[in-house]
C-alpha positions in Angstrom: -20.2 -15.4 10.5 -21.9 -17.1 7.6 -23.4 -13.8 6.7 -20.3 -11.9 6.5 -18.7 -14.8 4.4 -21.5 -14.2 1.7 -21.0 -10.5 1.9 -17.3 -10.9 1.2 -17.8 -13.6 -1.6 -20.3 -11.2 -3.3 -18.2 -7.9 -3.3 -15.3 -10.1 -4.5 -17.6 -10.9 -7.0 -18.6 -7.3 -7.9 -15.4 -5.9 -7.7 -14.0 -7.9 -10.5 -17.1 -7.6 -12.3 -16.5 -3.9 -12.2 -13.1 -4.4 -12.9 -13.6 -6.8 -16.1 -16.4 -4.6 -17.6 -13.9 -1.2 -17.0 -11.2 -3.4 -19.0 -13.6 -4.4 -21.7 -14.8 -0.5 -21.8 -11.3 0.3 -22.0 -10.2 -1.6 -25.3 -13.2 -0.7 -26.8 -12.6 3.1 -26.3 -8.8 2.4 -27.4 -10.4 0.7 -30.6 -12.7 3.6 -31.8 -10.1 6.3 -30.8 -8.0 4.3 -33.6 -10.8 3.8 -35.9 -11.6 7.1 -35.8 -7.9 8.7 -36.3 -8.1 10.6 -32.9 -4.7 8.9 -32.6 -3.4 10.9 -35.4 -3.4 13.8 -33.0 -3.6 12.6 -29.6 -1.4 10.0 -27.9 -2.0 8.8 -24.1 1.1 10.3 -22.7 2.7 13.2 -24.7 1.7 15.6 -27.0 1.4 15.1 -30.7 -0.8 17.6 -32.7 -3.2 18.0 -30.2 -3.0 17.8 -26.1 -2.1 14.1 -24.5 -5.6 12.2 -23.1 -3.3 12.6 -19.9 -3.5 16.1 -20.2 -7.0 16.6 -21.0 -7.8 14.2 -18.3 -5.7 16.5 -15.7 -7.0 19.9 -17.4 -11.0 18.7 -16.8 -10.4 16.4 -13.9 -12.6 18.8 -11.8 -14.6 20.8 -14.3 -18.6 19.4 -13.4 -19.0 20.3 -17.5 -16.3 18.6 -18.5 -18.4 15.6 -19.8 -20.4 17.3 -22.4 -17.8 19.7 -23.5 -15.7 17.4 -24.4 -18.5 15.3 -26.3 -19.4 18.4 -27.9 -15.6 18.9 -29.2 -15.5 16.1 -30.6 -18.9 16.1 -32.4 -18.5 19.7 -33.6 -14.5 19.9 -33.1 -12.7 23.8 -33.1 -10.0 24.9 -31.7 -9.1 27.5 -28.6 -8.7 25.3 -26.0 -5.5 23.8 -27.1 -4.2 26.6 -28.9 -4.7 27.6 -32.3 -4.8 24.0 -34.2 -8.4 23.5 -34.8 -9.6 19.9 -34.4 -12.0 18.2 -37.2 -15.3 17.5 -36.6 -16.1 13.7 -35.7 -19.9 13.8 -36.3 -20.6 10.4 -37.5 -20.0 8.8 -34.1 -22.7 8.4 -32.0 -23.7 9.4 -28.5 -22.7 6.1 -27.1 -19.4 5.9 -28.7 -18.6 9.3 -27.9 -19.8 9.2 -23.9 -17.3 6.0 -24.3 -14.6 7.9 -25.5 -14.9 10.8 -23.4 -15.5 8.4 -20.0 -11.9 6.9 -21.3 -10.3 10.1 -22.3 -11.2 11.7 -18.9 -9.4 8.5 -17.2 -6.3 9.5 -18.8 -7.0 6.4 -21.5 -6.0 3.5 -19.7 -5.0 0.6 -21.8 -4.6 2.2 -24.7 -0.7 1.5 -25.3 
């Protein structure tokens, strides 16, 4: 019984560990998406210049590449997969702000409002 008391306290425990460090990812991904204009184009829920993060969440939600595609896009940005609006390039950012972003992005960017 003691045991299982332990086991409970410590998933507790992990669980909103899990949950404070998604949070704290969260408003860091919402901070460089503002820093680095992407909100110019994209909103979380509707479609400005470009697609929602909603709806690049739903197109990629089961696309095994998704990850590095998008990464690339936003590295190298272009334009095809939206339509005919080419997105700008984003190459200053680096790998781990962009794995951020694109973790975020393909969540449907939670937090973000």
């Amino acid at each position: 019984m003691q045991q299982l008391k332990y086991f409970l306290l410590a998933t507790v425990f992990l669980l909103c560990s899990l949950t404070a460090k998604a949070s704290s990812d969260d408003t860091k991904a919402a901070v460089l998406a503002k820093q680095n204009a992407c909100l110019g184009c994209h909103a979380v829920d509707k479609k400005i210049v470009g697609p929602s993060f909603q709806a690049v969440a739903k197109k990629y939600a089961y696309d095994s590449g998704s990850t590095e595609f998008l990464k690339n896009k936003i590295w190298k940005g272009g334009s095809g997969s939206w339509g005919v609006v080419p997105m700008p390039a984003n190459a200053k950012l680096g790998d781990a702000d962009v794995s951020l972003l694109v973790s975020w992005i393909l969540r449907g960017a939670p937090s973000a409002n």
